[in-house]
N, C-alpha and C positions, 0 to 999 in steps of 0.2 A: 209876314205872309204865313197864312193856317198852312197844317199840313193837308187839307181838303185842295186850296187853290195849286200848289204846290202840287199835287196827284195830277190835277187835270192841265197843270204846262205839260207836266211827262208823258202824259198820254196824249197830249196836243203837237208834242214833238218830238216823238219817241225814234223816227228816223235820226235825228242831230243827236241822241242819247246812243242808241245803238250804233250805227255804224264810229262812232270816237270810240266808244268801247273796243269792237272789232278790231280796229286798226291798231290800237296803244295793245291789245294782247295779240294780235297777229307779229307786229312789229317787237315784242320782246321777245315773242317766238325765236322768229326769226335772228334775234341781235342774240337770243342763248343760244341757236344751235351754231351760229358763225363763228360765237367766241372761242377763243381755245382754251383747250381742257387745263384745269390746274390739278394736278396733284398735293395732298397735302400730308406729309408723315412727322409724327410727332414720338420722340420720345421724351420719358419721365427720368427723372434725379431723385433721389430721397438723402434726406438732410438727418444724420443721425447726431444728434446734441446731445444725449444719455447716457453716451457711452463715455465721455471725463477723460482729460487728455493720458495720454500711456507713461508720460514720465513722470506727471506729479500725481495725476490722479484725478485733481480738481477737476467739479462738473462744470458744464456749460450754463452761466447763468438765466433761468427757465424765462426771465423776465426781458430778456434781451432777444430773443429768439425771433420776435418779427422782423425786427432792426437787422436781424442777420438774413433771413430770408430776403428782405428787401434789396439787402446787399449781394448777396448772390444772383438774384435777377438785376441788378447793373452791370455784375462782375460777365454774365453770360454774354448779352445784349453792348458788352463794350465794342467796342473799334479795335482792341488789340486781341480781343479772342477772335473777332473776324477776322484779322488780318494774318492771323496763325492759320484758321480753317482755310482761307484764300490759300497760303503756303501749302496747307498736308492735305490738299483738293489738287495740289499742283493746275488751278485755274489759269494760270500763265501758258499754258501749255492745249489751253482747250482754244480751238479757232475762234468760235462763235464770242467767247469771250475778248481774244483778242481786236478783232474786226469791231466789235463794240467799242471797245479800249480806245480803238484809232479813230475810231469814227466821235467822239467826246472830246481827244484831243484833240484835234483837228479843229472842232467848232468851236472848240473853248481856247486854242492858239498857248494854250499854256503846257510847263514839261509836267505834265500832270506825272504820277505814280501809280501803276498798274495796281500795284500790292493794296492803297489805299483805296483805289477807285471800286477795287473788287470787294471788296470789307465793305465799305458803305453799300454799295448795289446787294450782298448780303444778308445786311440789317435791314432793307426794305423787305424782305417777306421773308424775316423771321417775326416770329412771336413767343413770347415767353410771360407765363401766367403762373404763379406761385398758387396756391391751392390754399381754400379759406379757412377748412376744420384741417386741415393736416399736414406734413414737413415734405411735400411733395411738387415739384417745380416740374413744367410742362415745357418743354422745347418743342417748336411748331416750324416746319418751314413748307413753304409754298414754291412749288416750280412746274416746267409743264411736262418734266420726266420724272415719273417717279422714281426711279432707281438713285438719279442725283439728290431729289428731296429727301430721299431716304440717307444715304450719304453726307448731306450738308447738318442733317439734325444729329444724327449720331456723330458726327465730328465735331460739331459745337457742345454737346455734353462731356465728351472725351480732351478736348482745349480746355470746357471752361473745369474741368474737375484738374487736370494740369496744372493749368493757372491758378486756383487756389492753391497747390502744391509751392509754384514758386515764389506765392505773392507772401506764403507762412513760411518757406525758407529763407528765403532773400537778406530780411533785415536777420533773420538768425544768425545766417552767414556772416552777416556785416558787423554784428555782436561778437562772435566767436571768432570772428579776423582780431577785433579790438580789444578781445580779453587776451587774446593769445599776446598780444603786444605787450596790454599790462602786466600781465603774469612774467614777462619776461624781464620786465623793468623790477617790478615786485623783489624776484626772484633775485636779480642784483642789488637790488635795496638789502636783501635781507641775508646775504653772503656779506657785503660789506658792514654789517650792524655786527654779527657776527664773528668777522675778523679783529674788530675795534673791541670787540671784548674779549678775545682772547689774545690777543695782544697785549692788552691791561691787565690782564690776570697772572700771564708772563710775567710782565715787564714789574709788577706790586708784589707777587709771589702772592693773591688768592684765589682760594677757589670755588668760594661764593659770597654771596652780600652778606657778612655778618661774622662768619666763621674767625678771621683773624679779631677781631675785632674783640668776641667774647672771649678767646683765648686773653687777651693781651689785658683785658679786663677784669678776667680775673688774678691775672698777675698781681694787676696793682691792686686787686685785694688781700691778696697774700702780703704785700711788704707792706700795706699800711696794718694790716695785722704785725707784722712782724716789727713794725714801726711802734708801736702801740706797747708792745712786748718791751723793747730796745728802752724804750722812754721810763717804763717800770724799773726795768732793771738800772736805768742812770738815775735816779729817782734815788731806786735805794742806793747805791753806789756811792753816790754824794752826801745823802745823810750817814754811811758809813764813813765815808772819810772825814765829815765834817765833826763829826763826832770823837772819832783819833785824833784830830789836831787839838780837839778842844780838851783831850786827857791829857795830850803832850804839854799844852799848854798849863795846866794845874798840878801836874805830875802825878797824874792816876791814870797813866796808861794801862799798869795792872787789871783796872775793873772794866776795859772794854770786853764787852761779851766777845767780839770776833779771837781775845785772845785768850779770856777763860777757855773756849770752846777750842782753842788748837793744841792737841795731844803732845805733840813735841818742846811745846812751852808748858804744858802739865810737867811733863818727866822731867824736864831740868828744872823746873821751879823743885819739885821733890827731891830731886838729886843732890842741888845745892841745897835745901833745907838740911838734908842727912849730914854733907858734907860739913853746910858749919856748924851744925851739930858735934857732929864729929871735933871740927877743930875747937871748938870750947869746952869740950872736954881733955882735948889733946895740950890745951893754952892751959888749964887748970894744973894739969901735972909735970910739963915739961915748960923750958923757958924759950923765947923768944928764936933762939942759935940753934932748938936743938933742931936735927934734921927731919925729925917725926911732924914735928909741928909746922916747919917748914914747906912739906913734900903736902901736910893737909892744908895748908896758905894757899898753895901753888896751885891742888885742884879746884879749891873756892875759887880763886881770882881766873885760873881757868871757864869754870862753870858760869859764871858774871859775865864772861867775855861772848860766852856761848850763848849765856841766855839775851843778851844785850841783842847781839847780830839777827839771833830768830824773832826777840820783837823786831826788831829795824827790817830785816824781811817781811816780818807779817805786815807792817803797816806799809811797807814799798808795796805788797801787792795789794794792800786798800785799793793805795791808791792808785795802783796802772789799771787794779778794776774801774778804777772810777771813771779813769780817761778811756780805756778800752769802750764802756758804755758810753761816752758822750761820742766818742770817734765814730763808733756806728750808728746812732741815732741819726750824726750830722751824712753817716755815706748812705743813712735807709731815708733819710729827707732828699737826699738829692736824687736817689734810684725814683722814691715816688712822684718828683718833679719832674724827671725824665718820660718816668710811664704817662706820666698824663699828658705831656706834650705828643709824646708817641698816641697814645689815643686819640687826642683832638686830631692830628693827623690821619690817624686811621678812618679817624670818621669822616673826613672830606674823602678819602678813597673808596669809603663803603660807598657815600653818596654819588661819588661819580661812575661806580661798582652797579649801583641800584637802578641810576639814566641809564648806562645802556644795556643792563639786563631788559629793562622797561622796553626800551628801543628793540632788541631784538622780539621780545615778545610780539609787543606790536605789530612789529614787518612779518611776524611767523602769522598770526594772526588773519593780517588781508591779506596776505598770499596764500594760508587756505582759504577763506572765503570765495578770493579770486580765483584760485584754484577747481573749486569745486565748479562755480558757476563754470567757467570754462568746461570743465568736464561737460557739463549738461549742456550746455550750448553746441557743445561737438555733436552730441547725440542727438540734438533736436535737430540740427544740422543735416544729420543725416537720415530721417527718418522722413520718407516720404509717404507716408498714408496721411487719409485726409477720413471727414469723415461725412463723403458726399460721395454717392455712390450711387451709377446706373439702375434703375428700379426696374424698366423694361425700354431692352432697345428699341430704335424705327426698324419698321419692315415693311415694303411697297404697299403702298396703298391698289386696291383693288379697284375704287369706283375714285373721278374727279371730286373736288373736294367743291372746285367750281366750275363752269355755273351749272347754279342749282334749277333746274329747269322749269322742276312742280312750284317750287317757293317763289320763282320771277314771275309763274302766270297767277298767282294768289295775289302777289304783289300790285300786276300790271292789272288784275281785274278790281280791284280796288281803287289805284292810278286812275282806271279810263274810267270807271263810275265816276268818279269826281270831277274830272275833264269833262265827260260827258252832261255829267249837271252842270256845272259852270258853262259851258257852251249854251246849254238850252235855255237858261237864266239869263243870261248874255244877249241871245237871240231874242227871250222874248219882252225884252228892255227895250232894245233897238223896237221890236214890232207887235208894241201891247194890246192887246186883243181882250174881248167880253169873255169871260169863261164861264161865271156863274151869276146868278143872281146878287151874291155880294160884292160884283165886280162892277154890277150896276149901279147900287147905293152909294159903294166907297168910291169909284171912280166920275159916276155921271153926277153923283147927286141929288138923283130924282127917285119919288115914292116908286113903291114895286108893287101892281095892280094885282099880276098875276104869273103862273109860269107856264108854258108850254111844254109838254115834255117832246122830245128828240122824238121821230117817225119811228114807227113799230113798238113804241110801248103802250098800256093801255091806256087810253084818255079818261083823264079822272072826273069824277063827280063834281056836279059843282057846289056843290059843300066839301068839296076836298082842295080847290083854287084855295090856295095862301094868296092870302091879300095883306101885303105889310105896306106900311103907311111912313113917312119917315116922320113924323109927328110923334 
């Protein structure tokens, strides 16, 4: 259908056009001024993420920021921030609410919950819109008082910044109940490691890993030195005596050095050299009887006696040197066999000295760790700032929010154009009619000789008759 044929139904049934129009914008008229007024007050939230938590520091990661808006508009928009605003509205308490309430139970025959019921009825004319370029969330609520619209919005910003509050202490809480517990178990862990090594250090007499051990250590290098010394000295001891017996044995104990070398075997060897000096000169001039010769006999054979005893001394103390040196070689063998049994021993004490030094360190260790966190869990605990904050409160709105009166008749006069064409299309389906001369081709069929024009125009020339032919 041309938009030519189309012109002339409209003008062919412009009454069925017009009055549908008339009626669908009289009738919204009408349906917006009966409605009742809504008010609508909206306060805004601002989401500060820049500012990095107050006890680490750490920023808000920039890339998570939708995810968190997103989340704050469920956190708002929940059931249980309504059902808190239901509470701090004290809605239980407003008639019209209640009579609702009863009037729901009643039909629904169930022990419905006021609290509940008032939270979802709520969420129906709230709205809440996060903002596209910026950290700014819109609380919207809809009622037909403004002063409670305005009331319901600001109580839903003021829960839902709350509720973030409790929803970021809660598991803190439940952390810092839980470290408090470990740190207290810790804390006995690490009292009893504690005890167990000073108990040990009592009961061994040390008083830390190594300390007896390098004492005792160098002990037994003192006696294996001393050991060492000992073995020297039997060493020579033995080739000195072994060497006396072997003079004893030839009879040239004279040429042992140890007894060249002894002053009081010098003096009497000189002594009796003089003396029997003396008596061979004494033997020369007197006889055998005489007393002279006699008295110098008696100091010879004295001098002989004396010199006989101080070898036989010197060579008795060869030899108790000799034995004195192996005696102690054999008591500095068995000290150094004792020291090193006492060291191996000592060293299982270091090592079980060293477990539970380790042990205690250890429990010192997670118990600060544990400790600390605890601390900071206390604090986060207790720190209620958030970092979402009122941007600007509701305040009554002035004019209805609905209905919008000019926009319903923009609306409805668009609405009834449409109706209105559908009607007339409609109608003239049902009651098709000649309209133009193309109505005669396309619908009769038949050539088009001529046209007549409609009374009071001017009648054309007849060189101006269109004569179409369907040929």
């Amino acid at each position: 259908m041309g938009a030519n044929r189309l012109i002339l139904i409209l003008l062919a049934r412009w009454r069925v056009f017009g009055w549908t129009l008339v009626v669908t914008v009289l009738t919204t008229l009408v349906a917006s001024v009966a409605m009742p007024k809504t008010y609508t007050a909206s306060t805004t939230v601002v989401i500060d993420y820049k500012g990095g938590d107050p006890l680490t520091g750490s920023a808000f990661p920039s890339d998570l920021m939708a995810g968190y808006l997103a989340t704050q508009v469920d956190i708002i928009g929940s059931h249980a921030v309504a059902a808190c605003v239901a509470d701090a509205l004290k809605l239980s308490e407003v008639p019209a609410y209640r009579e609702r309430f009863g009037k729901v139970a009643r039909k629904a025959r169930a022990r419905a919950v006021f609290r509940d019921w008032a939270a979802d009825k709520l969420l129906e004319d709230l709205d809440v819109s996060p903002s596209r370029e910026s950290d700014v969330i819109t609380i919207s609520f809809a009622a037909s008082d403004p002063l409670f619209a305005t009331d319901v919005a600001n109580a839903f910003a003021q829960t839902s910044i709350r509720a973030n509050v409790e929803l970021k202490l809660e598991p803190v809480r439940r952390q810092a109940a839980w470290f408090d517990e470990q740190v207290h178990a810790l804390r006995g862990a690490l009292e009893k490691a504690q005890a167990e090594l000073s108990s040990y250090q009592i009961e061994h007499g040390v008083l830390a890993a190594g300390d007896k051990l390098d004492v005792e250590t160098a002990h037994l290098s003192d006696l294996s030195a001393q050991l060492a010394a000992a073995k020297g000295q039997m060493y020579d001891s033995g080739a000195r005596a072994q060497q006396m017996r072997d003079a004893a044995a030839r009879g040239g104990v004279d040429e042992l050095p140890d007894l060249l070398q002894n002053p009081a075997l010098q003096v009497l060897k000189a002594e009796l050299a003089r003396t029997e000096a003396r008596l061979a000169e004494v033997g020369s001039r007197y006889d055998w009887n005489h007393p002279q010769r006699q008295a110098v006999a008696a100091e010879v054979s004295s001098l002989r006696k004396m010199l006989a005893a101080e070898v036989a001394n010197a060579m008795g103390a060869i030899e108790r040197a000799a034995e004195l040196a192996r005696q102690r070689v054999a008591d500095l063998e068995h000290a150094v066999a004792e020291q090193r049994k006492r060291i191996l021993g000592l060293g299982a004490e270091q090592d079980k000295l060293s477990v539970l030094k380790r042990e205690v360190e250890n429990a010192q260790r997670v118990y600060d760790a544990a400790l600390q966190r605890a601390s900071q869990l206390q604090l986060e605990s207790r720190l209620e700032g958030t970092n979402i904050a009122v941007l600007s409160p509701a305040v009554p709105p002035l004019k209805p929010s609905k209905p919008k009166v000019l926009l319903n008749l923009v609306l409805s006069v668009i609405l009834g154009g449409g109706l209105g064409l559908a009607f007339v299309l409609l109608f003239e389906f049902k009651d098709r009619r000649i309209r133009s001369a193309e109505d005669v081709i396309d619908e009769l069929g038949l050539p088009l000789l001529a046209e007549i024009p409609p009374e009071g125009m001017a009648r054309p020339r007849p060189f101006q008759l269109a004569v179409r032919s369907a040929f």
